[in-house]
C-alpha positions in Angstrom: 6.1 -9.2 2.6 4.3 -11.7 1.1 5.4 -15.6 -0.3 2.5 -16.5 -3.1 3.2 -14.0 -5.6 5.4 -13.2 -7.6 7.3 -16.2 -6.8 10.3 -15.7 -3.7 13.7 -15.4 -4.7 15.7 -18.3 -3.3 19.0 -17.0 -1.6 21.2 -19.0 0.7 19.9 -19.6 4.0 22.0 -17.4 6.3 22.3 -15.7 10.2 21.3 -12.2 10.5 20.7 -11.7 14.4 18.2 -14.2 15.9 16.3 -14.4 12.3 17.3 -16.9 9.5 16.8 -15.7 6.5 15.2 -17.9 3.8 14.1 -16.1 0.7 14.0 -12.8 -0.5 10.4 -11.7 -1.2 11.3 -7.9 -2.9 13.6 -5.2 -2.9 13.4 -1.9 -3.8 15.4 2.0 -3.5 15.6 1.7 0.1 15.6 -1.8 1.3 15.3 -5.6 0.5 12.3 -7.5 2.2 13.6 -11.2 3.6 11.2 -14.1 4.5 13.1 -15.1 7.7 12.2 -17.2 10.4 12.9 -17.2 14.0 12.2 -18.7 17.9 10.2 -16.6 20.5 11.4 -17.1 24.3 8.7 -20.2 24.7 10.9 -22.0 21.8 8.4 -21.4 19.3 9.3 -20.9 15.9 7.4 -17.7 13.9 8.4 -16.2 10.9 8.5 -12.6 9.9 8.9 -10.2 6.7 12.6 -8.8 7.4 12.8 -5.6 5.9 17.1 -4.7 5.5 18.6 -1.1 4.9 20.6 -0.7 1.5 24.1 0.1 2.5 23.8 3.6 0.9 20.6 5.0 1.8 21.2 7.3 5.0 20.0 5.8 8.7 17.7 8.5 9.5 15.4 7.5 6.5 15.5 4.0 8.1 14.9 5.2 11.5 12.1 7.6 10.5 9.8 4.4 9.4 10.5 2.7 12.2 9.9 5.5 14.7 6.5 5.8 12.7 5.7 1.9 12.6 6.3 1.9 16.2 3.3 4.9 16.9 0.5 2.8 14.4 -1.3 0.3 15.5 -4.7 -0.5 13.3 -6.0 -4.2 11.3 -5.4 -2.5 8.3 -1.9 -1.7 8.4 1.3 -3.7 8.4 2.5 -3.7 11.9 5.6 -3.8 13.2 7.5 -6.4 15.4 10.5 -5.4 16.0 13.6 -2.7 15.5 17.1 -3.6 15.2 20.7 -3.8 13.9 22.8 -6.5 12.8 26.7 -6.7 10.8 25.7 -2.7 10.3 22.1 -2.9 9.4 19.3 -1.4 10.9 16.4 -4.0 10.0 12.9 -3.5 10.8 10.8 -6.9 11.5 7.1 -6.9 10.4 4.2 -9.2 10.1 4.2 -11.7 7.9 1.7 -11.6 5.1 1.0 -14.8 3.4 -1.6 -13.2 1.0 0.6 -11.3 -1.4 0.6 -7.9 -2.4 -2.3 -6.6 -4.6 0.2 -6.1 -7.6 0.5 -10.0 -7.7 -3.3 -11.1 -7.1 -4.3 -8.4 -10.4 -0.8 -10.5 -12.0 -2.4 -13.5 -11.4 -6.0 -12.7 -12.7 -4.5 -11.6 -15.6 -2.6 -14.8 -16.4 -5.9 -16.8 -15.4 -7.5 -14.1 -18.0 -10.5 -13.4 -15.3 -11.6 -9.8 -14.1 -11.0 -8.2 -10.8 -14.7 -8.4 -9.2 -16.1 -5.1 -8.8 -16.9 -6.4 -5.1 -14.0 -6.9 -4.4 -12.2 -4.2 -5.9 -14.5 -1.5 -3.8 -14.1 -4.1 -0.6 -10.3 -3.8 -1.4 -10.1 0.4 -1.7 -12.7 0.4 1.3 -9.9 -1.1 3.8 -6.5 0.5 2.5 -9.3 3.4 2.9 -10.0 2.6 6.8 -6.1 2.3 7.0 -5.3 5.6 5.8 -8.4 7.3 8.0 -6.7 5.8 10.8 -3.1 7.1 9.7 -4.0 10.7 8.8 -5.6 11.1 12.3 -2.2 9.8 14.2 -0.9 11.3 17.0 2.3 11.1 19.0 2.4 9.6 22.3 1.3 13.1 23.8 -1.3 13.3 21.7 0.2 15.8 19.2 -1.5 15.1 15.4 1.4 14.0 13.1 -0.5 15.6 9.9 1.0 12.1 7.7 0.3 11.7 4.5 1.3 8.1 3.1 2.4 9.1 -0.2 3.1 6.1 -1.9 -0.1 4.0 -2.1 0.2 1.5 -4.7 -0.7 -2.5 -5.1 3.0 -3.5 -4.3 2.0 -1.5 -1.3 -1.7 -3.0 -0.3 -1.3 -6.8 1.5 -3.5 -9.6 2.2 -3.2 -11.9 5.2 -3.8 -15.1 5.1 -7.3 -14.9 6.7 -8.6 -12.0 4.1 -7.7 -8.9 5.9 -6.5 -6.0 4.2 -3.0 -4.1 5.4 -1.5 -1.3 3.6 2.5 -0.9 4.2 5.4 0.3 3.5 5.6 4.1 5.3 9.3 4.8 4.2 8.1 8.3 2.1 5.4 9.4 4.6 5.1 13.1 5.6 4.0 14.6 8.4 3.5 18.0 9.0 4.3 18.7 13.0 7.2 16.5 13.1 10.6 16.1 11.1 10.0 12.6 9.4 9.7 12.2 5.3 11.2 13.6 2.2 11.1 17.5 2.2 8.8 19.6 0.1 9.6 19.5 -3.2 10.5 16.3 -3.3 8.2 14.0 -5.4 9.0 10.7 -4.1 6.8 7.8 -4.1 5.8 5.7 -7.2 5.5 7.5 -10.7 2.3 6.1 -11.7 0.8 6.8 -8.3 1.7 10.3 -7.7 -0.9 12.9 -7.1 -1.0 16.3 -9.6 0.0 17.8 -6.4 2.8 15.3 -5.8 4.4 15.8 -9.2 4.5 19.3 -8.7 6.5 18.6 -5.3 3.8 21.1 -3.0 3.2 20.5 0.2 0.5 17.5 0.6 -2.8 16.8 2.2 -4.9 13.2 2.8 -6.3 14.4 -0.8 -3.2 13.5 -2.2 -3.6 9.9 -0.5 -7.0 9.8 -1.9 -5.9 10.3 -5.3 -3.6 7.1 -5.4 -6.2 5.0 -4.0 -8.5 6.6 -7.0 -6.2 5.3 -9.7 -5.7 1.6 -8.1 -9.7 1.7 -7.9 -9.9 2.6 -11.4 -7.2 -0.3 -12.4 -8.7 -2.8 -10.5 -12.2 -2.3 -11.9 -10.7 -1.4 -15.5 -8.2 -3.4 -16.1 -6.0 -0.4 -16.9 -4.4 2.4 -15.2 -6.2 5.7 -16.4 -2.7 7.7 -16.7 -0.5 5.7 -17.6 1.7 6.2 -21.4 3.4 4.5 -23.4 6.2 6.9 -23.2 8.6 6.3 -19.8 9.9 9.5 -19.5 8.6 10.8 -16.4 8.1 14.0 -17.3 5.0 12.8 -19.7 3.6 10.5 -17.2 3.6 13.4 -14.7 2.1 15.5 -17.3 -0.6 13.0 -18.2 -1.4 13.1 -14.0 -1.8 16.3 -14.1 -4.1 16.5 -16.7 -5.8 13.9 -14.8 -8.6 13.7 -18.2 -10.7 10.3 -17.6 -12.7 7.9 -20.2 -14.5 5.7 -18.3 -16.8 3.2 -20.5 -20.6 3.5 -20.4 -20.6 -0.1 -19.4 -19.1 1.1 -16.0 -21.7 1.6 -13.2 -22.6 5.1 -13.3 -22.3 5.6 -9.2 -19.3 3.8 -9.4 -18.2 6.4 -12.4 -19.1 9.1 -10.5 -16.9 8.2 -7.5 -14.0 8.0 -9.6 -13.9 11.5 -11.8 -14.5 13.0 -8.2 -11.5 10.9 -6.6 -9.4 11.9 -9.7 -10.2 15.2 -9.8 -7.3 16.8 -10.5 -8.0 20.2 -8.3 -8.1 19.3 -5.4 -10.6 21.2 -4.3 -13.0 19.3 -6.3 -11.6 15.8 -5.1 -12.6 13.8 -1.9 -10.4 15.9 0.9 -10.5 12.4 3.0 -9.9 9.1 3.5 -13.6 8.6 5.0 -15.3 10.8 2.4 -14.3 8.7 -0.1 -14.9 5.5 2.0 -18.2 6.8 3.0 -18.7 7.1 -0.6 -17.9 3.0 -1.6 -19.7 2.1 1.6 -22.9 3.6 -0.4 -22.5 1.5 -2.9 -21.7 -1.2 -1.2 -24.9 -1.1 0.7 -27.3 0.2 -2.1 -26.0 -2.5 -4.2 -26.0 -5.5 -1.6 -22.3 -5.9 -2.4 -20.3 -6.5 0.7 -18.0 -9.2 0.8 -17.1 -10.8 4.0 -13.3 -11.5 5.2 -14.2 -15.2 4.9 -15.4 -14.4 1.4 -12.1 -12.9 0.5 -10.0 -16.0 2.3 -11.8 -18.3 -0.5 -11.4 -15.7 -3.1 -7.7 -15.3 -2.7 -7.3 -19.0 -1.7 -9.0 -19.4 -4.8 -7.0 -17.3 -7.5 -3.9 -18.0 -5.8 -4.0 -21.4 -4.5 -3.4 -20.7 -1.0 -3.8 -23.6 1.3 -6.3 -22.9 4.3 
């Protein structure tokens, strides 16, 4: 969902339905993501992130994002445009984010060999924060609470528009308690290096568990490093090293800012933040004590900035 980084893959410009796709922007387990452009009834031309179904994955999966998509509606999240099928596949049609994805801005700092700003990184975790507030508390149309849990937040999964908002995405291994959408218990899916203790263990999971992934991109983005991760790629040690969930943090690091992370990472979780908003509640502190609150305009020259976005 994104065209500034990593670079698009060019693929031949083809038909599918009333979109044209142009590039592909990512692809993972479940689905590829196409840059694809169409015309709105006024004969205006928009473009859109095209999300496709793999040809193996089952159509309920598919069909349980959408469903969910269709019930969220908040700035922070990726929203959805439209549901379909064409030539067999289901597609879902999203926003297009002209941004990136967080895994590509902390590429490109790297490769301009500058630090993430701690601003920034806490203004960052504060949003995808707001989003997941909103997305625990979610409801069906009859006002039933959907109990979700996101379970896969991760920079390829955190977006930037154009204009400095930020959206988290990707809902394809969400959980919710009171309704039959999601992997079942026992399942851990999501991405390795962003699972909770809880997740690896495949128990049923809570906001907490949310709270823990947005602990260890918090901890990259004002490290430099993930806290967990090995050298090793067997999973089984990664999950171990999660579980273990044992932080150094340098004594350079602000000490509130320290503070905030062993509690995110706790690895009970008891002991961790149980919410989105306690943990946001906690950054907002900060942000406020320390007179560091970036602006959305801020971020629009930051990102334009370290990514040479136009506008």
């Amino acid at each position: 969902m994104h065209v500034a980084v990593p670079r698009p893959v060019e693929v031949p410009s083809r038909r599918f339905g009333r979109y044209l796709l142009r590039t592909r922007l990512g692809s993972g387990g479940m689905a590829e993501v196409f840059l694809a452009d169409a015309v709105d009834l006024r004969g205006q031309p928009f473009s859109v992130a095209l999300k496709l179904m793999r040809k193996d994955v089952p159509a309920e999966v598919f069909a349980d994002e959408a469903d969910l998509m269709g019930l969220l509606e908040h700035p922070n999240l990726v929203q959805l445009l439209e549901v379909g099928e064409a030539f067999g596949r289901p597609f879902i049609a999203m926003e297009l984010l002209v941004g990136g994805d967080l895994g590509g801005l902390m590429r490109a700092l790297c490769e301009q060999r500058r630090p993430f700003p701690p601003d920034m990184a806490v203004h960052v975790c504060l949003e995808v924060l707001r989003g997941l507030a909103y997305f625990h508390r979610a409801r069906t149309r009859s006002g039933r609470p959907l109990g979700l849990v996101h379970g896969d937040v991760n920079p390829a999964n955190v977006f930037f528009s154009g204009g400095g908002e930020v959206k988290l995405g990707d809902f394809g291994v969400a959980r919710a308690r009171s309704v039959d959408i999601g992997p079942a218990d026992g399942v851990a899916a999501g991405k390795l290096h962003y699972l909770s203790p809880e997740q690896t263990r495949g128990e049923p999971l809570t906001p907490a568990s949310d709270v823990f992934a947005v602990g260890i991109v918090l901890h990259e983005l004002l490290l430099g490093r993930h806290p967990f991760r090995r050298e090793e790629t067997d999973p089984d040690v990664v999950m171990t090293a999660i579980r273990g969930a044992r932080l150094s943090l340098p004594d350079t690091l602000d000490r509130t800012l320290a503070a905030i992370l062993r509690r995110a990472l706790a690895p009970d979780v008891v002991s961790r933040y149980h919410t989105a908003g306690e943990l946001a509640g906690a950054l907002l502190t900060w942000s406020l004590d320390t007179g560091n609150s970036p602006t959305r305009e801020d971020v629009r020259h930051w990102l334009a900035d370290v990514l040479g976005l136009i506008g």
